[in-house]
C-alpha positions in Angstrom: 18.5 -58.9 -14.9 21.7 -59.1 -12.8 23.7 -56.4 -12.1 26.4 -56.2 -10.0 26.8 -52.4 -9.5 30.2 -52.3 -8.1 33.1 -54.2 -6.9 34.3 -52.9 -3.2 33.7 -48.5 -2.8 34.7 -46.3 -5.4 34.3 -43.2 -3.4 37.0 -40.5 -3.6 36.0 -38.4 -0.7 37.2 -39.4 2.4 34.6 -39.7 5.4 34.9 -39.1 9.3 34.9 -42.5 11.8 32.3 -40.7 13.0 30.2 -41.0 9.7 30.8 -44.2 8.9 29.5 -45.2 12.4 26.4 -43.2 11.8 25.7 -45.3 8.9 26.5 -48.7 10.5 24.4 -48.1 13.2 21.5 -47.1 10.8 21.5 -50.0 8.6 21.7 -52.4 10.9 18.9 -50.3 13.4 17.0 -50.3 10.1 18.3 -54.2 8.9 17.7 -55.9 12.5 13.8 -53.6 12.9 12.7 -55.5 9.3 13.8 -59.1 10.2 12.0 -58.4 13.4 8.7 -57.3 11.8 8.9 -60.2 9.5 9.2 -62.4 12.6 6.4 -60.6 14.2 4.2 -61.3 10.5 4.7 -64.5 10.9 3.4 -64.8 14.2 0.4 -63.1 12.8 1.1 -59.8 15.6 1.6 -57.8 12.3 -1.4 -58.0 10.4 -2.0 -56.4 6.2 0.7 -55.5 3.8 3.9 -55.1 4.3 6.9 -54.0 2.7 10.4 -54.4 4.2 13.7 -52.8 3.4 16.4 -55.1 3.2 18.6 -54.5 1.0 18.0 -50.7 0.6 19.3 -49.3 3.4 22.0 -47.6 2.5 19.7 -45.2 0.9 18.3 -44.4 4.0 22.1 -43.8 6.2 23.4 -41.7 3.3 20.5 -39.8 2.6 20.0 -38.6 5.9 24.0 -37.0 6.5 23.3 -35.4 3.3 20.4 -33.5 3.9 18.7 -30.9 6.9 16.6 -31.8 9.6 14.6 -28.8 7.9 14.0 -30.6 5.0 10.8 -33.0 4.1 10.5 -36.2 3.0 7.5 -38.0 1.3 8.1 -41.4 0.3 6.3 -44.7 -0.6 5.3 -47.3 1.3 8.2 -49.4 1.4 9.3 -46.9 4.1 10.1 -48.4 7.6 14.0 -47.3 6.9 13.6 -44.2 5.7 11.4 -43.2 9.0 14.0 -44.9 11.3 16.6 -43.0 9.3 14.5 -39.8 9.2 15.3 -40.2 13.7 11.1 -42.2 14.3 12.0 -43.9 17.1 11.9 -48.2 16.9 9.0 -48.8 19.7 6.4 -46.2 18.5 7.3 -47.5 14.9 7.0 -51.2 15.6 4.0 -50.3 17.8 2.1 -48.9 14.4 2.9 -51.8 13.1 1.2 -53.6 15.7 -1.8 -51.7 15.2 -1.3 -49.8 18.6 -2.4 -46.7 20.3 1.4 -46.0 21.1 2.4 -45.9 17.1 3.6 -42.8 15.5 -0.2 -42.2 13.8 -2.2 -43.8 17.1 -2.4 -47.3 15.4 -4.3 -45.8 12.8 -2.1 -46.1 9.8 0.0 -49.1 9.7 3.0 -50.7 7.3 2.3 -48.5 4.7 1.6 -44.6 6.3 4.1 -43.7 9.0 3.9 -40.0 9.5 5.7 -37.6 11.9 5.4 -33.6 11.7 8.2 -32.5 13.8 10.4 -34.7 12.1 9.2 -33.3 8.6 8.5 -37.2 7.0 5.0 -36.7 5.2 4.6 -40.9 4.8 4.3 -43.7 3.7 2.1 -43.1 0.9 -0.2 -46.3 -0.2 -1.4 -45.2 -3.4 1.7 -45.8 -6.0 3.3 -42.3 -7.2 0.6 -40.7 -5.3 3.7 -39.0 -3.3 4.6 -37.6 -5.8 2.8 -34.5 -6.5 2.3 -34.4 -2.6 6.2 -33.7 -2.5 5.8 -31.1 -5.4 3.5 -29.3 -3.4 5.7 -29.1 -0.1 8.2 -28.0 -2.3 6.2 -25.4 -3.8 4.8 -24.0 -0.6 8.8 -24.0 0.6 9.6 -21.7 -2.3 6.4 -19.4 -1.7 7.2 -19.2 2.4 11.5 -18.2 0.9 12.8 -21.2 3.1 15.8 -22.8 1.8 14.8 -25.9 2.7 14.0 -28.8 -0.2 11.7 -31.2 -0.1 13.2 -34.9 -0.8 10.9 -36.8 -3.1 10.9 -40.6 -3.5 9.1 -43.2 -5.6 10.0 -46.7 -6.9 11.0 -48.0 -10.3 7.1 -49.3 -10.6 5.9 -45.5 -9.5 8.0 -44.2 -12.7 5.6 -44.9 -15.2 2.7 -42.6 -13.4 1.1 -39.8 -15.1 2.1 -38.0 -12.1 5.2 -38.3 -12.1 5.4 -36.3 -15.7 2.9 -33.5 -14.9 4.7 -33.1 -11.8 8.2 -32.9 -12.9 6.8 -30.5 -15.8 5.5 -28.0 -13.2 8.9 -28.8 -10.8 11.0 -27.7 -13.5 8.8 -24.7 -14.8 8.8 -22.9 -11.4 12.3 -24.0 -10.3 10.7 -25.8 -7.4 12.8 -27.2 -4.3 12.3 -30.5 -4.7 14.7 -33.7 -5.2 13.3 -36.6 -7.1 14.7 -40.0 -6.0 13.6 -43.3 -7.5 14.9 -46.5 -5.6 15.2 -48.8 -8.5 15.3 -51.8 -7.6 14.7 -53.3 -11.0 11.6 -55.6 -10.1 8.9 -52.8 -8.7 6.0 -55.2 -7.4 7.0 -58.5 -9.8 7.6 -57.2 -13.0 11.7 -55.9 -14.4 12.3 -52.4 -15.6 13.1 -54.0 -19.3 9.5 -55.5 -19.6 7.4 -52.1 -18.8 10.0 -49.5 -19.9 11.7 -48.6 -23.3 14.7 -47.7 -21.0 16.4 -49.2 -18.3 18.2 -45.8 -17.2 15.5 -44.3 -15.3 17.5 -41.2 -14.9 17.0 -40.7 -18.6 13.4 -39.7 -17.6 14.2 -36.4 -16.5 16.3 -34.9 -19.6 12.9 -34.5 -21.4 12.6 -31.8 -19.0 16.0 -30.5 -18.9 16.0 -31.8 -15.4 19.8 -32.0 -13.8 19.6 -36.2 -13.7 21.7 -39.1 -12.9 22.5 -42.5 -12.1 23.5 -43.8 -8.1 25.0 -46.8 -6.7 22.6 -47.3 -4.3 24.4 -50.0 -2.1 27.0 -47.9 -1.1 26.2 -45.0 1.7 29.4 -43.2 0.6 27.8 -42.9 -3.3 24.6 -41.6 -1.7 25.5 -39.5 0.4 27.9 -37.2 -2.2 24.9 -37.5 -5.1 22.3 -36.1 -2.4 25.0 -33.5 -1.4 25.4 -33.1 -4.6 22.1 -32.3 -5.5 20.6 -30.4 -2.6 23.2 -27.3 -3.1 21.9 -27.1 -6.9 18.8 -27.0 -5.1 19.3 -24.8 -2.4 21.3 -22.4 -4.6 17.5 -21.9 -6.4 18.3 -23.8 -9.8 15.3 -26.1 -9.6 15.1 -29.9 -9.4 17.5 -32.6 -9.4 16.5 -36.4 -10.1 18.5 -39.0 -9.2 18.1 -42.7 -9.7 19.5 -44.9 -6.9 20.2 -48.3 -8.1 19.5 -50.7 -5.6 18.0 -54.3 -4.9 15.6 -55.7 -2.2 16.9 -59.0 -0.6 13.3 -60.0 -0.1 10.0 -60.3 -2.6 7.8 -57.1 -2.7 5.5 -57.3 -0.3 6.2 -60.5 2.8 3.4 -62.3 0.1 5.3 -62.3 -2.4 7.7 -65.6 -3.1 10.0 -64.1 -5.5 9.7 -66.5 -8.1 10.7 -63.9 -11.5 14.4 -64.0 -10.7 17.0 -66.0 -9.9 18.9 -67.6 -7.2 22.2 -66.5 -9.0 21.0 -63.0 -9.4 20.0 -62.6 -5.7 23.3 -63.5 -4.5 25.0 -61.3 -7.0 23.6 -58.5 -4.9 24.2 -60.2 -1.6 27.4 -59.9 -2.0 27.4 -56.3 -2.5 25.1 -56.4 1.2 25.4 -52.5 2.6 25.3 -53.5 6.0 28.3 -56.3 5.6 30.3 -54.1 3.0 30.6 -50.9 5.3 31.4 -53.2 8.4 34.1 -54.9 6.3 35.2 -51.7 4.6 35.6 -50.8 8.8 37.1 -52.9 9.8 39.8 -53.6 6.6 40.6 -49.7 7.0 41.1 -50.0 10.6 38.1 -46.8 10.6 36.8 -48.7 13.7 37.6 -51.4 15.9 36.1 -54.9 16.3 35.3 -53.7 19.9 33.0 -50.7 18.4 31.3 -52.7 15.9 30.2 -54.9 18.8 28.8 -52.7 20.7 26.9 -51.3 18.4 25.7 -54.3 17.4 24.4 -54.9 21.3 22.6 -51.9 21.4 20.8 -52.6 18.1 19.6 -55.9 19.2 18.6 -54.5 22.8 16.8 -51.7 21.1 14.6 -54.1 19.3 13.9 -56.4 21.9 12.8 -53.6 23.5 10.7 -52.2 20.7 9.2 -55.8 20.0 8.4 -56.1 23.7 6.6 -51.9 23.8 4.9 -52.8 20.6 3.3 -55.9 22.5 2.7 -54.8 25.7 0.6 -51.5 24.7 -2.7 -51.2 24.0 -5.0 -51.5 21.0 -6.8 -48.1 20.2 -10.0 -47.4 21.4 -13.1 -47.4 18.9 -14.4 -43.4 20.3 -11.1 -42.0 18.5 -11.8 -43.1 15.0 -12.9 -39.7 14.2 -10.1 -38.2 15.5 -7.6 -36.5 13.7 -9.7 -36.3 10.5 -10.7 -33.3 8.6 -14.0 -32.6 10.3 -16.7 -30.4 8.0 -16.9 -28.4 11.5 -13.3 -27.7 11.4 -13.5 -26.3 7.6 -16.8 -24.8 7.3 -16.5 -23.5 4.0 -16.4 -27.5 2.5 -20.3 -27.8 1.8 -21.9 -31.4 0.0 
C-alpha cells in the first residue's frame, strides 16, 4: 500500500511569505491541538471516540486560502483540523472535547460534531457519508437564494462506497449545484485499504460516471491544495456545477485513538513521514530563505502557549448542567405543524 506521493513541492505558482506562514502556523495550531487531545485521552479527561488529524493537515491550511469565509463546510468526523482551520478557536474546541459547557456546541456534541454557524462549518458528522447529502442540500439552497457562494463537501475514502454519495452526486450534477466534493483518501478508511473494497484505487474516477469535472491531489502539500480548490471553486462559482477532487493523503495515527494500526507497515508509515506537511513547508522555509529561523520560532511559541492555554480553559470550566439537555433541540412547540 505505500505510496510516496511526491518527492520535495512540485508547485509552479509562486506563494507570498505571508501565505506560507498562514499555513505553518495552521498545521502546527492543528498538529500541536491533536497530540494534546491524545494526551488528554489518555489521562481519561477526553472521554468516547476520537479521531485525530495528523497527518492531514495540509488539507485543512490550503483549503481554507482557497476558499470564502462565505462558503460552508460539512465534513466527517475526523474534523478537529478542519474546524481550527475553518478560524473555531483552540479553548472552546478542546473544551467540547472535554465535555464542557464552554465547547463550541455547550458540551453537547463532542470529538465527532463540532458545529459553528457564523463560521459556516455544518460538522462533524458521526454517521459515515451522512454529510454528504447534508452538503448537497446547502448547496442547493445556495443556488435557490443566487449566492455565489459553494458549499465545500468532504467525506473519507471509507464514506466513498455510500449509496449517498451516488444519488447525491446524480442530483449535484443534474441541477448544476454549488457544491465541491472532497474525499481525504487516506487509503485505509477505518482498517480496511482502498484495493480490498474498491474495483479502483483512483477515487476520482468516481465522478466521470456523472461527467463530473474530477481529479487527483497531493494532499501533503498545502501548495497542491490550495491551486486544485482554487481551481475548482471558480468552475463552481462561474455556475458550471460540481467539481470532485480526491486529496491523497495519510494519517500518522490508527483511525480512531483505539485503533493499533496493525494492517500496515512500519516501512509504509515512514514512507509518508517523510513527506510530514508540517516539517516539509518549515524546511521548504527555511531552504528558500521564505522565512527566517527567528519567525518560525515564534510561531512555534505561540502555538504551544495557545494550547497550554486551551488545555488549561478546557479543564478549568464547567461540566454542563442536566436542565439544558433540552435545549437547543427541535421542540414540537417550536414546529407545530410536526404531529405523532
Amino acid at each position: 500500500m505505500s505510496q510516496v506521493l511526491t518527492k520535495g513541492n512540485t508547485s509552479k505558482k509562486k506563494f507570498s511569505k505571508a501565505t506560507y506562514l498562514k499555513w505553518y502556523e495552521m498545521m502546527l495550531r492543528i498538529r500541536r491541538f491533536e497530540e494534546a487531545t491524545l494526551k488528554a485521552y489518555g489521562q481519561q479527561k477526553v472521554r468516547g471516540f476520537c479521531h485525530v488529524y495528523i497527518g492531514q493537515e495540509a488539507i485543512a491550511a490550503g483549503m481554507i486560502t482557497a476558499i470564502k469565509p462565505e462558503d460552508a463546510i460539512a465534513t466527517a468526523y475526523r474534523q478537529h483540523g478542519i474546524a481550527l482551520s475553518r478560524g473555531l478557536e483552540s479553548k472552546y474546541c478542546m473544551a467540547e472535547l472535554f465535555g464542557k459547557a464552554t465547547g463550541v456546541v455547550k458540551g453537547k456534541g463532542g470529538s465527532m460534531h463540532f458545529f459553528s454557524k457564523e463560521k459556516r462549518f455544518f460538522g462533524g458528522n458521526g454517521i459515515v457519508g451522512a454529510q454528504i447529502p447534508i452538503g448537497t442540500g446547502i448547496a442547493f439552497a445556495e443556488k435557490y437564494k443566487g449566492t455565489k457562494n459553494l458549499c465545500v463537501t468532504m467525506f473519507g475514502d471509507g464514506a466513498a462506497r455510500q449509496g449517498a454519495l451516488y444519488e447525491s452526486f446524480n442530483m449535484a450534477m443534474h441541477w448544476k449545484l454549488p457544491v465541491l466534493y472532497i474525499c481525504e483518501n487516506n487509503h485505509y478508511a477505518m482498517g480496511t485499504s482502498v484495493s480490498r473494497t474498491s474495483n479502483i484505487d483512483d477515487l476520482y474516477k468516481i465522478g466521470h460516471a456523472f461527467d463530473m469535472p474530477s481529479e487527483p491531489v497531493d494532499g501533503m502539500r498545502p501548495e497542491e491544495v490550495h491551486m486544485a480548490l482554487e481551481k475548482a471553486a471558480k468552475h463552481i462559482r462561474a455556475g458550471k456545477g460540481p467539481y470532485y477532487l480526491e486529496i491523497k493523503t495519510y494519517r500518522y495515527k490508527g483511525h480512531s485513538v483505539s485503533d493499533p494500526a496493525k494492517y500496515r507497515t512500519k516501512e509504509e508509515l515512514k514512507s509518508y513521514k517523510d513527506q510530514d506537511p508540517v516539517k516539509m513547508t518549515e524546511a521548504k522555509m527555511l531552504n528558500e530563505k521564505i522565512a527566517s529561523e527567528a519567525e518560525i520560532s515564534k510561531i512555534k511559541d505561540k502555538i504551544k502557549q495557545e494550547i497550554a492555554e486551551a488545555v488549561a480553559f478546557a479543564e478549568q470550566s464547567p461540566y454542563p448542567d442536566g436542565s439544558g439537555l433540552f435545549e437547543h433541540n427541535y421542540m414540537q412547540e417550536d414546529y407545530p405543524f410536526i404531529t405523532d
